[in-house]
Each structure stands twice: as structure tokens, then as C-alpha cells.
C-alpha positions as CSV (number, residue, x, y, z in Angstrom):
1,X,0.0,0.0,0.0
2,X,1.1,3.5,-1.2
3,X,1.7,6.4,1.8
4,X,-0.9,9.1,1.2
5,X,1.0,11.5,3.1
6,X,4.7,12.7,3.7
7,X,6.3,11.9,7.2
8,X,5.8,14.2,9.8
9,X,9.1,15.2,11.3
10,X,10.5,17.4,13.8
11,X,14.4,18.8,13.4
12,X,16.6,19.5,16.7
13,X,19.0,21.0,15.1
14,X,22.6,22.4,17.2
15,X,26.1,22.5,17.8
16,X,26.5,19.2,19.8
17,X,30.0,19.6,21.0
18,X,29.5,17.4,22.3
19,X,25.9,15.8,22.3
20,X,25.1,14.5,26.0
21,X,22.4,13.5,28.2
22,X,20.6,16.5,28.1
23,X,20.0,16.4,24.3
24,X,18.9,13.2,24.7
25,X,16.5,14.2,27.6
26,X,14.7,16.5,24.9
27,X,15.2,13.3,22.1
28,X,13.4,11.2,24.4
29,X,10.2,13.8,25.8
30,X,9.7,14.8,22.0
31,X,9.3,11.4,20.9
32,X,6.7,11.1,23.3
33,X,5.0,14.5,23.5
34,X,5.0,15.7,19.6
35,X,2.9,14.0,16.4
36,X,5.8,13.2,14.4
37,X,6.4,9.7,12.5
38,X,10.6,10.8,12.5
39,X,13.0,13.0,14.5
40,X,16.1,14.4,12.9
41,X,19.0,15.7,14.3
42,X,20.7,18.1,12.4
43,X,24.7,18.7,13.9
44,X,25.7,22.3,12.3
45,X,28.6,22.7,10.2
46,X,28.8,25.7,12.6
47,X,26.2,27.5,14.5
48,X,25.5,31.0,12.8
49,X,26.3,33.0,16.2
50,X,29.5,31.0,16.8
51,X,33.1,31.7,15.2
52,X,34.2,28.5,15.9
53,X,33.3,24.8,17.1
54,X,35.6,22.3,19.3
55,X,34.9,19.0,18.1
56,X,35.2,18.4,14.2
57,X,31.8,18.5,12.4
58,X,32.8,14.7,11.9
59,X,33.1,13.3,14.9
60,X,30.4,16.0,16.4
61,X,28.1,13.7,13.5
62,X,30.0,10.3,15.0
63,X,29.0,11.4,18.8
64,X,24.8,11.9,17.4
65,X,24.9,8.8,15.6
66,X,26.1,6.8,18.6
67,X,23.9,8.8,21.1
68,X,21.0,8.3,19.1
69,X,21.4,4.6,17.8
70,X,18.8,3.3,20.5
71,X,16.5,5.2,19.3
72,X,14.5,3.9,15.8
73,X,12.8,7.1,15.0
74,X,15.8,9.2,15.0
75,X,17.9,9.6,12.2
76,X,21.2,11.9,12.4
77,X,21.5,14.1,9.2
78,X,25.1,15.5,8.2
79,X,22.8,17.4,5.8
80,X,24.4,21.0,7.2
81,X,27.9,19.3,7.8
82,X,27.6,18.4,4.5
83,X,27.3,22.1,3.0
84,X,30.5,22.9,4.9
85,X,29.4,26.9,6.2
86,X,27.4,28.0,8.6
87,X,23.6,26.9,7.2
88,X,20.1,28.9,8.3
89,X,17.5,26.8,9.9
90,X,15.1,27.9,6.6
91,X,17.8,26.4,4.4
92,X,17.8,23.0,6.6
93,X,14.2,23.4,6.7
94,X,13.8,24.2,2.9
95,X,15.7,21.1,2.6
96,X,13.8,18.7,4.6
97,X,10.6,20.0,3.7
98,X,11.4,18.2,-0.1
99,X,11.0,14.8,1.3
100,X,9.1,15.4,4.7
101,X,6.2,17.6,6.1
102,X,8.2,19.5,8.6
103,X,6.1,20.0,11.1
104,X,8.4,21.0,14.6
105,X,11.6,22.8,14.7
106,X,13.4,22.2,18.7
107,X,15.4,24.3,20.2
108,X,16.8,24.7,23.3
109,X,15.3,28.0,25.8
110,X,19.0,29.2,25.7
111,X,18.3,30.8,21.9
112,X,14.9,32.8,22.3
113,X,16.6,36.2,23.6
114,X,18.3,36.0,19.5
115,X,15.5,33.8,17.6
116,X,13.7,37.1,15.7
117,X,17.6,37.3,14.1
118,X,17.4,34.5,12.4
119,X,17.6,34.3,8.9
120,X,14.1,34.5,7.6
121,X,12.4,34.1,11.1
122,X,9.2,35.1,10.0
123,X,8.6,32.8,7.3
124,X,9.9,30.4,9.9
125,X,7.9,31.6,12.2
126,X,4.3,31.0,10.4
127,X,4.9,27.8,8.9
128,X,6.9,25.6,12.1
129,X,5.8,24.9,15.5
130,X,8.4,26.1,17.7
131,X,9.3,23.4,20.5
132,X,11.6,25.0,23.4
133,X,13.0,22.6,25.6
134,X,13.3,24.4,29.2
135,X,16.8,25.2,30.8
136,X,17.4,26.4,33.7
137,X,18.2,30.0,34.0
138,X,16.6,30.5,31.0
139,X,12.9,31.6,31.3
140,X,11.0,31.4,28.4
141,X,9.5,33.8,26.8
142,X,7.2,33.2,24.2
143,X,6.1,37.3,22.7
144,X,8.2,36.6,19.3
145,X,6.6,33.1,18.3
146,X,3.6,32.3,16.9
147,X,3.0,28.8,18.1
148,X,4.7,26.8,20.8
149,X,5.4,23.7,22.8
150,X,7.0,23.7,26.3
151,X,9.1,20.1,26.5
152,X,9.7,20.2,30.5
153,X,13.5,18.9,30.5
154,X,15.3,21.1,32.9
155,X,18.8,19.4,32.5
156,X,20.9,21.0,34.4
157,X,24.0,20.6,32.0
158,X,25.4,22.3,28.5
159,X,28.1,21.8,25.9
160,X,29.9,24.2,27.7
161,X,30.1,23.0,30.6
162,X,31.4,19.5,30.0
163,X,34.0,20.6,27.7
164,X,35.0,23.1,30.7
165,X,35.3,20.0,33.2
166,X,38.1,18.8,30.4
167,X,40.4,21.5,31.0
């Protein structure tokens, strides 16, 4: 039997240097909280407010596809690694939206004080659902977007701070 419709997918797209429990808190509470048949995680070739990432793109991809292995509905794109520059979430979402019905983009509470700078937020902005997963010490705010979904995480760790427990 033919599919009458596309999949329904949501991206979590990010820097993931490296990935760790946290993004797989929000991995695991959008699988169950969202309507999507797919999840993809998008690493960035680099984010377009950084100048520089620590982990190669390549191993940054290697670290997702391990992390998220156990899951079945997850696939890890190197779609952005791939295009080797800094890519905007409407490109990646332009992209997607070829082969899927993108339907959810997830981001972390940490990015909605810069998220109206985006390239091309407001066409981003009437055609997603926004899904913030909750940090803390970040509250969220919710004047700039259209549509929403809280995903109660609260993981009290970042990027930042494990590669700071390295040095």
C-alpha cells in the first residue's frame, strides 16, 4: 500500500559539541510529546552565532549517531555538515521539507533572547511549531513566536560546561 501522506518530522538541530544527556532528555520527551512519525538531528557545520566549534563537524556527526542509535525514530543528518558553512534553519528546513512535512523545529530556551535574528524568522515563524525545551536559567518567553510547545526537561548541563570539566 502507497503512503498518502509525507512523514511528519520534527528537526533539533545544534552545535552538539558534544551531544550528552541532556539532548537526549529532549530526544526522548519529543518522541513522546510531539505527532511526528521521524526525528532528525541536524549537527551544524557551525552554529551562525559562533566563530568556531571544538569537536570536528565529523566526529560532532559520530558522537549523534552513537547517542542516538537506541532510538528507531531518529535519524542523524550531516545534511548542514555536509554544505560545509554555517547553514540557516530555513535552508535546513527548505531542505527537509522536499521529502518530509516538517512540522516542529526544537530548540533549546538558551536561543529565544536571539531567535527574531534568524535568517528568515518570519517565514519560519508562520509555517513551524516552535518546541523550546526548558533550561534552567533561562525563562521562556514566548512574545516573538507564533506557536509553541513547552518540553519540561530542565537538564541541568550544557556543551559548555562539559568541555570546561576537560580542561
Amino acid at each position: 500500500m502507497f503512503k498518502d501522506r509525507l512523514e511528519r518530522v520534527a528537526l533539533f538541530g545544534g552545535s552538539f559539541d558534544p551531544p550528552h544527556f541532556g539532548h537526549k532528555l529532549v530526544v526522548e520527551e519529543a518522541l513522546e510529546t510531539l505527532d511526528i512519525d521521524r526525528l532528525v538531528v541536524v549537527p551544524t557545520f557551525l552554529n551562525p552565532f559562533k566563530t568556531k566549534f571544538h569537536a570536528t563537524p565529523k566526529e560532532r556527526f559520530a558522537l549523534c549517531v552513537e547517542m542516538f542509535k537506541p532510538f528507531s525514530e531518529v535519524m542523524v543528518s550531516d545534511y548542514e555538515i555536509e554544505q560545509g558553512e554555517a547553514t540557516p534553519t530555513f535552508k535546513t528546513v527548505s531542505h527537509f521539507q522536499k521529502k518530509y512535512t516538517v512540522g516542529y523545529i526544537i530548540i533549546g530556551a538558551d536561543n529565544l533572547n536571539s531567535i527574531d535574528r534568524w535568517y528568515n524568522f518570519e517565514w519560519l515563524n508562520e509555517n513551524i511549531t516552535w518546541v523550546i525545551a526548558s533550561r534552567a536559567g533561562y525563562p521562556i518567553k514566548s512574545e516573538k513566536l507564533r506557536d509553541f510547545i513547552i518540553l519540561d526537561v530542565d537538564a541541568n548541563i550544557s556543551s559548555t560546561q562539559i568541555r570546561n570539566q576537560k580542561k
